[in-house]
C-alpha positions as CSV (number, residue, x, y, z in Angstrom):
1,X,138.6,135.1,96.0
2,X,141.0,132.2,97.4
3,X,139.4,133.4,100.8
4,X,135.9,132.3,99.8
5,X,137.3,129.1,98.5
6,X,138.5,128.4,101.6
7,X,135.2,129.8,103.8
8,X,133.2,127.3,101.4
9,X,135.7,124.3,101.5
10,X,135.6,124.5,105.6
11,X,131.6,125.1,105.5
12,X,131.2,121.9,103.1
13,X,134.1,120.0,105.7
14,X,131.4,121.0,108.6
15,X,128.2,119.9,106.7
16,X,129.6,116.4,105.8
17,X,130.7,116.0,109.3
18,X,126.8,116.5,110.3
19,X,125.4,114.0,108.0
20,X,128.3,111.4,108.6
21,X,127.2,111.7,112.4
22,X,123.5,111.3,111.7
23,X,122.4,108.0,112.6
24,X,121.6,105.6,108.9
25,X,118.5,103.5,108.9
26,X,119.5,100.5,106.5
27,X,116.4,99.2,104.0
28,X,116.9,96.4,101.9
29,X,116.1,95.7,99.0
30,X,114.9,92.3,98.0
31,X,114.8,91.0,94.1
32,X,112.1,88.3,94.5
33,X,112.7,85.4,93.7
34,X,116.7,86.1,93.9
35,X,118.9,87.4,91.2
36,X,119.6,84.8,89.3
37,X,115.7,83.7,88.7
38,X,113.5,86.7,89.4
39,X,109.9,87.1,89.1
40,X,109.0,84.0,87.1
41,X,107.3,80.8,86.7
42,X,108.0,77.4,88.2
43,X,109.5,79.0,91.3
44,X,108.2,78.4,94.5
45,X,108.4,82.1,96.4
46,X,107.0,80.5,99.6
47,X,110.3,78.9,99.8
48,X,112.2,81.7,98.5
49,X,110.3,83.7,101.3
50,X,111.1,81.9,104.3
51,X,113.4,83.0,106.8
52,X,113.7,86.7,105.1
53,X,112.6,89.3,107.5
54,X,110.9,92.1,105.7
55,X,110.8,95.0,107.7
56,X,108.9,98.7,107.6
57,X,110.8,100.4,104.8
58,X,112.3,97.4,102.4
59,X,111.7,97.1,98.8
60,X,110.5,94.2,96.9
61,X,111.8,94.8,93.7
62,X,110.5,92.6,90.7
63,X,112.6,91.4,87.7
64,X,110.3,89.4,85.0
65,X,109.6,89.4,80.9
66,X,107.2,92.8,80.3
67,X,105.6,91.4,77.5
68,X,103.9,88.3,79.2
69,X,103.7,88.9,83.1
70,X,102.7,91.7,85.8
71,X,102.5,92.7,89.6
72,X,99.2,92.5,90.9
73,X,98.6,93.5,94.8
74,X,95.7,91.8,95.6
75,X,94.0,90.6,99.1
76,X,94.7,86.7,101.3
77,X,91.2,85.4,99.7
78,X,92.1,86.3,95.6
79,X,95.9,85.4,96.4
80,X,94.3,81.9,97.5
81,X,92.3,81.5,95.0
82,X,94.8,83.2,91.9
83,X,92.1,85.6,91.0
84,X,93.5,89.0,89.7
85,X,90.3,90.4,89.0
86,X,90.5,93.0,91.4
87,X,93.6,93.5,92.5
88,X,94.2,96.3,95.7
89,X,97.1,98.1,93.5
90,X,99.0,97.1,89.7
91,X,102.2,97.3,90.5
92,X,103.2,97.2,86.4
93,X,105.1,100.1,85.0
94,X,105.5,97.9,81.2
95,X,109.5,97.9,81.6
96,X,109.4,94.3,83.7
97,X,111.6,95.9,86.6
98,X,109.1,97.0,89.1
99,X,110.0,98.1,92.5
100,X,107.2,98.1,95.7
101,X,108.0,99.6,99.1
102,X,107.2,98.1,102.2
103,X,105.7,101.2,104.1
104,X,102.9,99.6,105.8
105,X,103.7,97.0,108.3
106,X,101.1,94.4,107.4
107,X,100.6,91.2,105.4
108,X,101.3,91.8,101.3
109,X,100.2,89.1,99.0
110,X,101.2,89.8,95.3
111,X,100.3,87.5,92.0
112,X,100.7,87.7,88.2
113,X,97.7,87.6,86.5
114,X,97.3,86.1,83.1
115,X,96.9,82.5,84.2
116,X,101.2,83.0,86.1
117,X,99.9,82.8,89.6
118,X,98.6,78.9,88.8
119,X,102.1,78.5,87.8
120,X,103.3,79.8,91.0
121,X,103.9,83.2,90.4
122,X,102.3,84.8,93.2
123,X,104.3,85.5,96.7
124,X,102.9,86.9,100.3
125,X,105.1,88.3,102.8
126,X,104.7,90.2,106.1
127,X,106.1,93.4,106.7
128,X,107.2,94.1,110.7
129,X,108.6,97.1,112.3
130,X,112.4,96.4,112.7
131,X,113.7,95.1,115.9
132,X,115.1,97.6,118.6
133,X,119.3,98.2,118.7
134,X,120.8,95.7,120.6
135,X,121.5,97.3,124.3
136,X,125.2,98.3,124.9
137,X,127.0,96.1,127.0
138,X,127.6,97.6,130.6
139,X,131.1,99.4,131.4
140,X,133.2,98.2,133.4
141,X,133.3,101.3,136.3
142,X,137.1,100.7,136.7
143,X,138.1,101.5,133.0
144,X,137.6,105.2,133.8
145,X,135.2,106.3,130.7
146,X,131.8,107.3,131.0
147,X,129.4,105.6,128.6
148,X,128.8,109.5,127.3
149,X,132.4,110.5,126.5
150,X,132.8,106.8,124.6
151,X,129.8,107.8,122.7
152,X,131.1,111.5,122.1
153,X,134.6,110.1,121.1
154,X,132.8,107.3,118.6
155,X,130.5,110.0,117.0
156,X,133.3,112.3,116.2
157,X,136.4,110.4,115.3
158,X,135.8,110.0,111.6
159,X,133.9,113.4,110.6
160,X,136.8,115.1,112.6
161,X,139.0,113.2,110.3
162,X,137.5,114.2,107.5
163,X,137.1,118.4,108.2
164,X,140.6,118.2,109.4
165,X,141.7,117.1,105.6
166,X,139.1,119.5,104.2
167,X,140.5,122.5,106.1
168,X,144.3,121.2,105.6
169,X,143.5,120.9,101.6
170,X,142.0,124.5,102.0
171,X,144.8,125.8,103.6
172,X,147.5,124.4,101.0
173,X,145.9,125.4,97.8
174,X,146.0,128.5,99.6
175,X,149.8,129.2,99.7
């Protein structure tokens, strides 16, 4: 029985080491408008917008009062012109916290309907893929390392680590 323990604790040591070593792709998630304000009138998201990079996989995530706003998606010409009479996609769930992925890289206008967007309430951005890793800078040839075993030792430092104290606990409880 304390032998399965053990097989198990060193099996789950091993699979957290594999997902620790898997490269993370970072989304962010943006409250329009900021926290403090959120999806509301007299705000000018133009503003709020500029100089935020919205990349493939971000969230826009809405904060306004349920019982007199929405989220509309609609296209350039009604975000121009404030008309939510068709909009592409309602973005409304009814609890005034709605969240819209950024999946598409493409332009995204969005507007409150019920008379809001005259008020401002209405916000475009543009979704781009996001930029390429900065390149590595080159090795010096005299320092002795290749560029592989730098990458193998950076890759396996702290998932080593971390079966190590998995095994070690294993091993104590044990005897």
């Amino acid at each position: 029985m304390e032998r399965s323990k053990a097989m198990m604790m060193a099996v789950a040591a091993v699979g957290l080491a594999l997902v620790l070593m898997v490269p993370q792709a970072d989304a962010t998630r943006y409250i329009v408008g900021g926290g403090g304000i959120g999806w509301t009138t007299n705000v000018n998201y133009t503003v709020w917008a500029r100089g935020k990079h919205f990349y493939n996989g971000d969230w826009l995530f809405f904060v306004y009062d349920r019982n007199q706003m929405n989220v509309l998606e609609v296209n350039k010409t009604d975000y121009e012109s404030c008309n939510a009479d068709h909009p592409l996609h309602n973005w409304t769930t009814g609890a005034g916290r709605d969240v819209v992925p950024l999946n598409v890289t493409r332009h995204y206008y969005f507007i409150s309907g019920k008379g809001f967007c005259y008020g401002g309430m209405k916000i475009a951005v543009r979704v781009e893929n996001p930029p390429p890793p900065p390149k590595a800078a080159p090795l010096n040839e005299k320092s002795g390392s290749s560029p592989s075993s730098i990458v193998y030792r950076s890759q396996l430092v702290l998932p080593a680590a971390f079966a190590i104290a998995a095994l070690w606990d294993a091993f104590v409880r044990i005897w």
